[in-house]
C-alpha positions as CSV (number, residue, x, y, z in Angstrom):
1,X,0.0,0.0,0.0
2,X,1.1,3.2,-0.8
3,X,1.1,6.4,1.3
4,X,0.8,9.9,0.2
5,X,0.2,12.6,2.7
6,X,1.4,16.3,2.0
7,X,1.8,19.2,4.4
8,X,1.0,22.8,3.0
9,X,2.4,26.0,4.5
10,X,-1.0,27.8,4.4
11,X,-4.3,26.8,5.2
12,X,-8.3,27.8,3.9
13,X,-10.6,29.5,6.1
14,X,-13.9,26.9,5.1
15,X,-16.3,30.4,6.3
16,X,-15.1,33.3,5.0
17,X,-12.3,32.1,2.4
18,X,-9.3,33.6,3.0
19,X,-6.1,32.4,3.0
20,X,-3.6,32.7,5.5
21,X,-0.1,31.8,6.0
22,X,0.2,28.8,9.0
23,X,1.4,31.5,11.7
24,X,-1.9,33.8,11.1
25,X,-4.2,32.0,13.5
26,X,-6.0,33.9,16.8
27,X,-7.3,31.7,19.6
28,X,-9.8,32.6,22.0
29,X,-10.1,31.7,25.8
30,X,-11.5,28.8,26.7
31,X,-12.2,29.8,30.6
32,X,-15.1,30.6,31.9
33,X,-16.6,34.0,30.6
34,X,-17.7,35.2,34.6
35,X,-14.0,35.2,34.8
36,X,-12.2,36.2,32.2
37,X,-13.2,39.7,30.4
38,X,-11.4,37.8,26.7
39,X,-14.0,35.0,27.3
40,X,-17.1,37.3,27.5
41,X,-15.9,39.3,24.8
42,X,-14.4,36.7,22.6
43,X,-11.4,39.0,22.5
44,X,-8.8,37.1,20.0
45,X,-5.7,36.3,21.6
46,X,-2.8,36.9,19.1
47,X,0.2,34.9,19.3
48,X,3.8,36.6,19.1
49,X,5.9,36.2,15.7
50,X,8.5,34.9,17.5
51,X,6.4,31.6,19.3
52,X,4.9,30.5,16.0
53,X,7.2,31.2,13.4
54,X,6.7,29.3,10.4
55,X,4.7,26.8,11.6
56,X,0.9,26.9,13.6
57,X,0.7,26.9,17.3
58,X,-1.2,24.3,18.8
59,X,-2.1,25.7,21.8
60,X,-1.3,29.2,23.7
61,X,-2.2,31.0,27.3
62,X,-5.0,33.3,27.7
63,X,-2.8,37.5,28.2
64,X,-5.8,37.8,30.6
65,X,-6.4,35.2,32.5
66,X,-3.5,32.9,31.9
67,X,-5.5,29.5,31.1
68,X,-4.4,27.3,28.2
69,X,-6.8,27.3,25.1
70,X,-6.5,25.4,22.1
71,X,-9.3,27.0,20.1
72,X,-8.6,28.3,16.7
73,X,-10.3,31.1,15.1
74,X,-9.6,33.0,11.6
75,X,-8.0,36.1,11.7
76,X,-10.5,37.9,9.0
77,X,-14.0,36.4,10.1
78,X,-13.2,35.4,13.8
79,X,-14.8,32.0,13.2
80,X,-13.7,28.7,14.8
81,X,-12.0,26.7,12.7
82,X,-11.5,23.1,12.6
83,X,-9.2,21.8,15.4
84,X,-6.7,19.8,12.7
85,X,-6.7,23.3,10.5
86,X,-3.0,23.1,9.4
87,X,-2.1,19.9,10.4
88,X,-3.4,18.5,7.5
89,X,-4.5,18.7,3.9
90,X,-7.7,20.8,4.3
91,X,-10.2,20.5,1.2
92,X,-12.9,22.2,-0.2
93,X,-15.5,20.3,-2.2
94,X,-18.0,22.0,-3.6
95,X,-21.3,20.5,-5.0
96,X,-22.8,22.4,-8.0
97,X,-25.8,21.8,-9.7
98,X,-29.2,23.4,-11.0
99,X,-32.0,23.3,-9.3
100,X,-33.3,19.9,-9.2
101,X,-30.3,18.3,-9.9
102,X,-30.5,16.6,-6.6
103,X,-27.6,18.1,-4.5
104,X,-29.4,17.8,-1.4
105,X,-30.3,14.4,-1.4
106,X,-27.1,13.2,-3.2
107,X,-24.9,14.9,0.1
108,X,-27.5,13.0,2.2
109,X,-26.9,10.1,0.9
110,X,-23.3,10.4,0.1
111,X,-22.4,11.2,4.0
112,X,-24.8,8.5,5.4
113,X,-22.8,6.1,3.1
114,X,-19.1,7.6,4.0
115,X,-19.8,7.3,7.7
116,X,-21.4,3.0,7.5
117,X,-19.9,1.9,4.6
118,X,-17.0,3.6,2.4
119,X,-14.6,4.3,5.3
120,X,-14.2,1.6,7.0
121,X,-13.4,-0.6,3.5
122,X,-10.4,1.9,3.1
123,X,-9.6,2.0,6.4
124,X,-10.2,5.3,7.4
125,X,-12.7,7.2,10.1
126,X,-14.6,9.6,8.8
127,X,-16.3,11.7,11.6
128,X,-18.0,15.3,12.4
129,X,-15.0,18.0,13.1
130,X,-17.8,20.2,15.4
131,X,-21.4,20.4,16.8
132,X,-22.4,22.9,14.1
133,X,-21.5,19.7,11.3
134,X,-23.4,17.4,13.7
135,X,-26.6,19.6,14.0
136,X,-26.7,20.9,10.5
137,X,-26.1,17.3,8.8
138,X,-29.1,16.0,10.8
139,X,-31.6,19.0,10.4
140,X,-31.0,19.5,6.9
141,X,-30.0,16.4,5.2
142,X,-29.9,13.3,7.3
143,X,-33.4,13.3,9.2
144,X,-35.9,14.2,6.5
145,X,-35.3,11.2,4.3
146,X,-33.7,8.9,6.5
147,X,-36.1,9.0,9.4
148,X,-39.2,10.6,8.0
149,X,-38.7,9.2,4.5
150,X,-39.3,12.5,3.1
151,X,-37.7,14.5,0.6
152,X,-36.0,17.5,1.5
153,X,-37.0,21.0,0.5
154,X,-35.1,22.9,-1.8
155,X,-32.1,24.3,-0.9
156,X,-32.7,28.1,-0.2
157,X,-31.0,31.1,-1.6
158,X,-27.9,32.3,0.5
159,X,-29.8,35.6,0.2
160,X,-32.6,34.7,2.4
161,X,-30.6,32.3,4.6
162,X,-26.9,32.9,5.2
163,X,-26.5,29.8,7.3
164,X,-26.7,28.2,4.3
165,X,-23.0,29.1,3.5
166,X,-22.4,27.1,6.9
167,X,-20.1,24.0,5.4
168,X,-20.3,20.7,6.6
169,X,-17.2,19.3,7.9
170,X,-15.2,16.0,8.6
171,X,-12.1,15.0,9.5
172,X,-11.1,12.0,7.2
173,X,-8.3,10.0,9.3
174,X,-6.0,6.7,7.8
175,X,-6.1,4.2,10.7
176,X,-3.3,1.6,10.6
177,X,-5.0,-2.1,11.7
178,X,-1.6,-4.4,11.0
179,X,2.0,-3.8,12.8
180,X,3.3,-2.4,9.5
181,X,0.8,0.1,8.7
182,X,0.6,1.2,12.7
183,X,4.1,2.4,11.6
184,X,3.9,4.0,9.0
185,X,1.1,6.6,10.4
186,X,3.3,6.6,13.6
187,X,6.3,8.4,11.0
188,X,3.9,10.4,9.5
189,X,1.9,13.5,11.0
190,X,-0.3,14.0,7.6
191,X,-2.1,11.0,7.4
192,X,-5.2,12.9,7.2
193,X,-7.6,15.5,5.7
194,X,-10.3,18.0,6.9
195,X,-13.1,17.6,4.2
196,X,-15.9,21.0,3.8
197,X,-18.9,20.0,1.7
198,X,-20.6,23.3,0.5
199,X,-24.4,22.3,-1.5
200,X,-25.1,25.5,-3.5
201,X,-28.6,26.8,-4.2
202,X,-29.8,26.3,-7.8
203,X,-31.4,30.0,-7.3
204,X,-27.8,31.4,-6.3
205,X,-26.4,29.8,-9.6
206,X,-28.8,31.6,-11.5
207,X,-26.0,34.4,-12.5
208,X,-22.8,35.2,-12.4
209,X,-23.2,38.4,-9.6
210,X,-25.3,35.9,-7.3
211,X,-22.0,33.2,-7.8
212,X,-19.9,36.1,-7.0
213,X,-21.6,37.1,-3.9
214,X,-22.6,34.2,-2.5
215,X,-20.5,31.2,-3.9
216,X,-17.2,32.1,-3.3
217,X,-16.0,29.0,-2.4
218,X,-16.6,27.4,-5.4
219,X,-13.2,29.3,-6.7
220,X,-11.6,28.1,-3.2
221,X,-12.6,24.9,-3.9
222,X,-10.6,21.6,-4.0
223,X,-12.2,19.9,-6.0
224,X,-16.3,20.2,-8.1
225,X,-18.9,17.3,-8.2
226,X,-20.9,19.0,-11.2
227,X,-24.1,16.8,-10.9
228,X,-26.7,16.8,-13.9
229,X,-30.5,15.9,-14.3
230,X,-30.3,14.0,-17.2
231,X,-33.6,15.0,-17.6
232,X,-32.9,18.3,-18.0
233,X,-31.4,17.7,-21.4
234,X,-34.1,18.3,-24.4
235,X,-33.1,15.3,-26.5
236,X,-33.3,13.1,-23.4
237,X,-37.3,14.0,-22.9
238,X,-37.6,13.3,-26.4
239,X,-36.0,9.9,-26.5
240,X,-38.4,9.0,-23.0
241,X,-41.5,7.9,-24.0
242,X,-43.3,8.6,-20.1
243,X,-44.7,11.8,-19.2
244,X,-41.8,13.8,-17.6
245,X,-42.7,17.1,-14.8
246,X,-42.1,20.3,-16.7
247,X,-38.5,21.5,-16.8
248,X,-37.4,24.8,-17.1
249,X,-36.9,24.9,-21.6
250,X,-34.1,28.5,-20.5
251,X,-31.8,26.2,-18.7
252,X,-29.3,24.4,-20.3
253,X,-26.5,22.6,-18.9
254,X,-23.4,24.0,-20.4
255,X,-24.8,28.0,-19.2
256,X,-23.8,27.0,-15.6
257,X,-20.5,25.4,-16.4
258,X,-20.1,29.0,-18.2
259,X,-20.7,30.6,-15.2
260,X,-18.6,28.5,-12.8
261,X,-15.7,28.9,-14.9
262,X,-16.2,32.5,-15.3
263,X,-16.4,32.9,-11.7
264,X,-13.0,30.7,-10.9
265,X,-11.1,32.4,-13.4
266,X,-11.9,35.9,-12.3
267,X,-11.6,34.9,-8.7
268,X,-8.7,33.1,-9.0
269,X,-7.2,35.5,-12.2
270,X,-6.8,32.5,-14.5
271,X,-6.2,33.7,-18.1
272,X,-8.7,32.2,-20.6
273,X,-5.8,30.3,-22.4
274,X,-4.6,28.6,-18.8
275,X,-6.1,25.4,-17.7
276,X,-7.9,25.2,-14.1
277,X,-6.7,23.3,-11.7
278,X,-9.7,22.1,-9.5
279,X,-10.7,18.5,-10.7
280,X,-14.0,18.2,-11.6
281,X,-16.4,15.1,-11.5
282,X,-19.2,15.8,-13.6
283,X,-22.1,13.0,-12.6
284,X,-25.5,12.2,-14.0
285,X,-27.5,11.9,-11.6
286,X,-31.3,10.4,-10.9
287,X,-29.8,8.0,-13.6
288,X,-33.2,5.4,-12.3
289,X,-35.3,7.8,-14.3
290,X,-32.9,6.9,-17.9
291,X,-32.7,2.9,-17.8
292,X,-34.4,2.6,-21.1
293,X,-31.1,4.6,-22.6
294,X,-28.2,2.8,-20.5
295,X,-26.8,-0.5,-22.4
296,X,-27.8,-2.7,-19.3
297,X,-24.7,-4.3,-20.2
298,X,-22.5,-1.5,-19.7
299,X,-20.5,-1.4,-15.8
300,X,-23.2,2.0,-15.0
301,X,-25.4,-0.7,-14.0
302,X,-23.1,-2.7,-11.6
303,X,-21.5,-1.5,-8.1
304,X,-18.0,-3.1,-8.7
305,X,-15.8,-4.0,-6.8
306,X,-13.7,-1.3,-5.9
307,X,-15.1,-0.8,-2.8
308,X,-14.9,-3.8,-0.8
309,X,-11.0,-3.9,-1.9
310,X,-10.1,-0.8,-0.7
311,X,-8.8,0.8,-3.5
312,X,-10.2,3.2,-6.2
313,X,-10.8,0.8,-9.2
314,X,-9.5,2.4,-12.5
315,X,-10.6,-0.1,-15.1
316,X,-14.3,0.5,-13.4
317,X,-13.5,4.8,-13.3
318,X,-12.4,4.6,-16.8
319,X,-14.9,2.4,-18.5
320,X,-17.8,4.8,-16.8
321,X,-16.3,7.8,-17.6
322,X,-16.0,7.0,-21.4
323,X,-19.1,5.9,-21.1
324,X,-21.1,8.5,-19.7
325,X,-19.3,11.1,-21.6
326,X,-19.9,9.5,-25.2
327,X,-24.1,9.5,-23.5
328,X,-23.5,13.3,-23.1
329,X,-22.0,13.8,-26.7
330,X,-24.9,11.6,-28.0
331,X,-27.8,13.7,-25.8
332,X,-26.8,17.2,-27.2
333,X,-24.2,17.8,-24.8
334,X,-21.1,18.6,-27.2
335,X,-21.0,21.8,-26.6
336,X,-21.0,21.2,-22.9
337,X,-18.5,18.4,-23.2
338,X,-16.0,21.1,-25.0
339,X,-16.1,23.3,-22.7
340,X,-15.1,21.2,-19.9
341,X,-12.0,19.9,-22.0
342,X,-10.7,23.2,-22.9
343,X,-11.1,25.1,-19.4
344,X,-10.4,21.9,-16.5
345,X,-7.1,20.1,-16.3
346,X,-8.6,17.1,-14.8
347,X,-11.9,16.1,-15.1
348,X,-14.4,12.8,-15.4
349,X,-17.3,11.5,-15.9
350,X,-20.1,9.5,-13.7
351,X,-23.4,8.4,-13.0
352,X,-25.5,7.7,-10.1
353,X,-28.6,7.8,-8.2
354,X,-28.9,8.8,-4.6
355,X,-32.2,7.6,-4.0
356,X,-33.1,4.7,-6.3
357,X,-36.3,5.7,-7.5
358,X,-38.6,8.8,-7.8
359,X,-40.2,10.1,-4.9
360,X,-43.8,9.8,-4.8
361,X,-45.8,12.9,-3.4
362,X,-42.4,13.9,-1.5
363,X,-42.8,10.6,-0.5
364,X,-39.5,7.6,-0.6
365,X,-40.6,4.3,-0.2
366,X,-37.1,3.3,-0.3
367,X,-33.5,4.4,-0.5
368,X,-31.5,2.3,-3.0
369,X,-28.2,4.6,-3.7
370,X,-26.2,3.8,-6.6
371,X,-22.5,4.6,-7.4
372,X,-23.0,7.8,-5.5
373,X,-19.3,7.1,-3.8
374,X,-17.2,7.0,-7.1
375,X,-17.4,10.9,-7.5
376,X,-15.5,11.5,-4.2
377,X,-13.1,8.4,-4.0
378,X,-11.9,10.0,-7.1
379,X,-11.4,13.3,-5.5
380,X,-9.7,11.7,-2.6
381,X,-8.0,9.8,-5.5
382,X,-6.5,12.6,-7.5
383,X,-5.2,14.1,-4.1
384,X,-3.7,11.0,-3.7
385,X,-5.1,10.2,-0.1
386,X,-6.1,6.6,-2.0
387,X,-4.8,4.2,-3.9
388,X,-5.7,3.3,-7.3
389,X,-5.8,-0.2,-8.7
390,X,-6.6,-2.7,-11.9
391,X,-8.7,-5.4,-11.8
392,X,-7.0,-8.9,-13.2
């Protein structure tokens, strides 16, 4: 087994954005506020130059009270950042979709399965890196169609509610369970990564000035899972013989991959004639409501066996990928296929269903997720915090 972990010398607020060399960090006071006036107040405490110099402190004393803290805050929006901030590789994925396209549900379901399933077959925890994560993940994702079997209401525009922006975030931890592998994690200190899932409101993707002011991580982001209702393409309605719900006939699926590239070029001041960096998975999703166009014998159809191995399965990745994008090609989606080459350095192709089936009356008799991992192990792939293999 192989083992890549890197250490960067900056680190990514997940609220506010900014970046910040590993010595810009306040804390704040983790006493009692009825006795310390920087508790109350949530004064920052700034550390000296000289005691963290180069490098993030882990912990410093209160210049009021004198009491130890190790809580981290961001020096530009005062909020409190993850506990392993610096310590580890600390990404940004970002889910982007238009309305309908099932971001929601596909985080839902994606998390669910990530927690019970998908870590423990790579051997690594996946957990929660604060209450807010915890509280948010059930409220909004996890108890509407997991314990009311409901579907869950349309993400709202970032306009209306701001605590939308509010990531959800996880520490994703390689745990050594043989003598060998104990070791290596004991040499190494990143053997790790702090993971913020953003879902973006269809209605704030409406526009470039609504990505600009209230998707900005989307040009901070690590890595894009670009999900699209296949649906939503004219020449797939015509192709379906069933009567399909009315879909928007102004929206089309390369205007929003315009717009997300317009927005990381100008935020991040990419010329037009340089190639992104962020890797982008672009997934069909809701891919239950398309059977009668999938070759059932085509590997869309089958889980594979990546997963149970513990490895991200290239033949499988490949063989989907060319798969899905010669579909999109085939459905009218040249132009959108084009664009995609020319502006992303890496990018792929998928297809997956969160919830199995069409919701009846908001109703979900059943959650049957398909192949809703393989955008993210290919994330954690290109960063290299899993291993790739071959079937023989």
């Amino acid at each position: 087994m192989k083992f890549n972990f890197r250490k960067k010398d900056y680190y990514i607020c997940p609220y506010c954005f900014s970046k910040h060399d590993l010595n810009e960090v306040n804390f704040l006071c983790a006493n009692d506020p009825e006795v310390c006036s920087n508790a109350k107040n949530r004064i920052p405490i700034k550390p000296r130059i000289d005691d963290n110099k180069n490098k993030m402190l882990d912990l410093v004393f209160c210049n009021e009270c004198g009491k130890e803290t190790n809580i981290k805050i961001c020096p530009s929006c005062k909020s409190e950042l993850p506990n392993s901030i610096g310590e580890y590789d600390n990404l940004i994925f970002t889910v982007v979709g238009d309305r309908g396209a099932g971001k929601s549900h596909y985080i839902a379901v994606l998390i669910n399965k990530l927690m019970n399933e998908i870590s423990s077959n790579f051997n690594y925890s996946f957990s929660a890196a604060n209450d807010e994560t915890i509280s948010k993940y059930r409220r909004d994702f996890f108890n509407a169609i997991f314990r009311k079997g409901e579907t869950i209401d349309s993400t709202r525009s970032a306009k209306i509610e701001p605590c939308v922006k509010q990531p959800l975030i996880y520490n994703f931890t390689f745990k050594g369970n043989n003598i060998i592998e104990s070791f290596v994690k004991s040499k190494l200190k990143n053997n790790a990564a702090t993971i913020a899932f953003f879902d973006t409101s269809g209605e704030d993707l409406n526009s470039e000035e609504a990505m600009k002011t209230f998707d900005k991580y989307i040009y901070s982001s690590s890595g894009i899972i670009f999900l699209i209702d296949p649906l939503q393409m004219r020449s797939v309605r015509q192709k379906l013989s069933k009567d399909i719900e009315a879909v928007d006939e102004d929206r089309e699926i390369e205007d929003l991959l315009s717009r997300t590239v317009n927005l990381i070029r100008k935020g991040n001041g990419i010329k037009i004639d340089k190639p992104i960096d962020i890797p982008v998975a672009v997934a069909l999703s809701k891919i239950d409501t398309i059977k009668p166009l999938i070759d059932q014998s085509k590997f869309i159809n089958y889980s594979g066996g990546r997963v149970n191995k513990g490895y991200f399965d290239l033949s499988d990745f490949e063989d989907i990928s060319e798969t899905v994008e010669a579909l999109l090609r085939s459905w009218g989606g040249e132009n959108f296929v084009n664009q995609l080459n020319s502006n992303f350095k890496n990018h792929a192709y998928f297809a997956l269903t969160a919830l199995g089936s069409s919701p009846c009356d908001n109703r979900i008799s059943e959650i049957t997720p398909h192949r809703v991992e393989d955008p993210f192990l290919w994330l954690l792939y290109k960063y290299k915090l899993i291993n790739g293999g071959r079937r023989k």
